[in-house]
C-alpha positions, 0 to 999 in steps of 0.5 A: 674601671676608673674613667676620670682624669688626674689633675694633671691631665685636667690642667692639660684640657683646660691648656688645650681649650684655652688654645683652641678658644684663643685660635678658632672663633666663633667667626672661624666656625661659622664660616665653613665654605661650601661643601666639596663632596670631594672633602668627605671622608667616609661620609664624614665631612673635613674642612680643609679650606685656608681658615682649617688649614692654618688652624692646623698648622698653630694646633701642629707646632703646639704639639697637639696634631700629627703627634707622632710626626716630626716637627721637621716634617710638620707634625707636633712631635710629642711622646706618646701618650693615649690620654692626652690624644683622647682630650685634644680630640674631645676638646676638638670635637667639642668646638668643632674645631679642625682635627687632623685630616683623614685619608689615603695620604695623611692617615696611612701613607704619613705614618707609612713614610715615618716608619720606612721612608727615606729622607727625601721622600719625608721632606718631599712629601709630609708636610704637604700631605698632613696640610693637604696640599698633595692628595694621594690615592693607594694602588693595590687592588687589582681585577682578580687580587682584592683580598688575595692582594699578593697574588697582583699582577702589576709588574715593574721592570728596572731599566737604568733609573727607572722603573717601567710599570704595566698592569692595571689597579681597580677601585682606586679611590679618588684616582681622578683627583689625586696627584700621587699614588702609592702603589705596590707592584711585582719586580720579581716575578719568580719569588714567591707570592708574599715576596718580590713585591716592590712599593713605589711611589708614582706622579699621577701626571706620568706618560703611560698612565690612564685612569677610568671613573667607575660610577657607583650606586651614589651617582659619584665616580669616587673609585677608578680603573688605573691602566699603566702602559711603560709608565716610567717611575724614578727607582728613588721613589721605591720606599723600602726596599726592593722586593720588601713591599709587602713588609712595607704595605702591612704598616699601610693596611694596619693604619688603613684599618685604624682609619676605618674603624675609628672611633671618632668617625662614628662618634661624629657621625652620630653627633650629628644624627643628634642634630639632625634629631634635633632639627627634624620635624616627625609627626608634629614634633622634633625627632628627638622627642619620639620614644623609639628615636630616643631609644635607638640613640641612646642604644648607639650612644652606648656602642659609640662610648664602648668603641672609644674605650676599646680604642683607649685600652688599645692605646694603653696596651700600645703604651705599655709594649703590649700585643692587642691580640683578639681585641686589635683584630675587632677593632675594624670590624666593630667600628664598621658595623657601627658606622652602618647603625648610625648612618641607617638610623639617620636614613629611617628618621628621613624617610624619602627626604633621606633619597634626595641626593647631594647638592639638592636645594630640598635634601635635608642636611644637604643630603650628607646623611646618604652619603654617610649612608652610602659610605658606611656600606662602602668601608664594610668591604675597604681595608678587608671586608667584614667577613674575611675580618670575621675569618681572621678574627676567628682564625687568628685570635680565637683558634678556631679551624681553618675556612674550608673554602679557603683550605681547598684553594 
């Protein structure tokens, strides 16, 4: 495997670093405001204050964020190409520069809207969601219909130029935060279960509709109930068509599931475990200095490289037309399960200081190693959980018979 670069994409990375040097200082960097648990995206935080957010605008015009969006709607607008992504994201990384941002709107629902959305609905609401200026939540679990997500509930009536939804959506993540939600409801409640679903885009502002914390092991109230009583929803906010949301939602899963198994989420989470090592004191010693502690990076170092290669060879074959099979079905589970080792490896260096919660004057790091930690145990269940992934992995990709549990439902 030859992992170099040709000259052309080397003259590309010192193109990007003369940009990112020209347009992120060392004043940028260091000016980080105050962190917003809130910002934290799988125990990783995302600065979206003025100075990221501006950066992101000149990296996006230049064409090197949001490649695959249009520039009308504010993306970079770029042919495709899988080793270009992997430098700008290096480079990024390497200056701690601002990346795109990640998340429920700019991570699942964008791509989403580019592929079936109307033109209104891209104008209304692209540009604002990759600058995070509209923050949305997905409404599809429901009490009873998690991984059997066709079997919801929710129903949705047409009356006039407007749809009249009840029902009710649990585990919506930043519910009590969001402005929008993205949301899939049953409108024709005789078809058959896969089918006569509707995707709906819907103000969380709207009479009818109520959301309920639910508080979780972290102390946060990052999930919600959502109770929707004769919410009226205007019948253009229907992306795709009628009847056709789960069409439309399975482009939302396959970006929801790319999110959760990125690769770049756990090579920054090591990152920075790395510095937490760094800057720990154990037994007398920085951290870093302790064999076991040593050993156990440099073994997550080489899972981390081998996800980021498996995530390039994914966009190779995506590249050249080719179906991922096997290898795109492993790609979430993997990247979850690794994203616990590293997070659990930081929690064993920390030892009881790792318990201090966030925002404690005394927690190392400002305690964001037990929200990684926490996080990482949260995404092995997002998206499908790691045994319904092992399921279909082993069902879909290798052949093998059926679950019997599932066959005898």
């Amino acid at each position: 495997m030859d992992l170099s670069y040709s000259a052309e994409y080397e003259a590309f990375r010192k193109e990007v670093q003369t940009f990112v040097q020209e347009n992120w200082t060392d004043e940028d960097r260091n000016s980080a405001p105050p962190p917003d648990p809130r910002s934290i995206t799988f125990g990783t935080l995302i600065r979206t204050d003025e100075r990221a957010t501006k950066f992101r605008i000149k990296a996006a015009e230049r064409g090197y964020l949001y490649r695959h969006v249009p520039k009308r709607y504010g993306g970079g607008e770029q042919p495709f190409d899988p080793l270009k992504s992997t430098i700008i994201s290096e480079e990024l990384r390497r200056s701690q520069a601002p990346g795109e941002l990640m998340g429920q709107g700019a991570s699942m629902l964008v791509p989403t809207l580019v592929e079936h959305g109307t033109e209104e609905q891209k104008e209304k609401f692209v540009r604002d969601t990759l600058l995070g200026k509209i923050r949305w939540c997905q409404g599809y679990s429901e009490p009873g219909s998690g991984s059997d997500l066709a079997s919801l509930r929710t129903r949705g009536v047409l009356d006039g130029d407007f749809w009249v939804i009840n029902g009710q959506k649990i585990w919506t993540s930043n519910a009590d935060t969001s402005e929008w939600m993205f949301c899939l409801v049953r409108t024709e409640p005789e078809a058959p279960k896969h089918e006569g679903i509707s995707y709906l885009l819907i103000d969380m502002q709207t009479p009818g509709l109520t959301v309920r914390p639910l508080r979780q092991m972290t102390g946060e109230a990052d999930f919600n109930e959502v109770f929707f009583d004769n919410v009226r929803v205007p019948a253009k906010n229907i992306v795709g068509k009628r009847g056709q949301g789960w069409v439309v939602s399975r482009s939302t899963l396959k970006h929801e599931r790319a999110l959760i198994g990125n690769s770049l989420l756990s090579r920054r989470t090591l990152d920075g475990v790395i510095m937490l090592a760094q800057a720990l004191n154990l037994r007398g010693q920085p951290a870093i200095k302790d064999p076991a502690i040593r050993n156990k990076i440099v073994e997550l170092e080489t899972k981390v490289l081998a996800n980021e290669y498996h995530a390039n060879r994914l966009l190779t074959m995506q590249a050249r037309g080719e179906e991922a099979g096997i290898a795109g079905l492993v790609a979430k589970l993997y990247g979850t399960m690794l994203g616990y080792d590293v997070a659990k490896l930081a929690m064993d260096m920390l030892g009881d200081r790792g318990m201090l919660a966030p925002g404690e004057p005394s927690a190392p790091a400002m305690g964001m190693f037990l929200t990684a930690y926490m996080w990482s145990l949260g995404v092995l269940i997002a998206g499908g959980t790691a045994n319904i992934q092992r399921n279909v992995i082993a069902e879909r990709g290798l052949g093998l018979p059926r679950d019997q549990a599932a066959s005898r439902k």
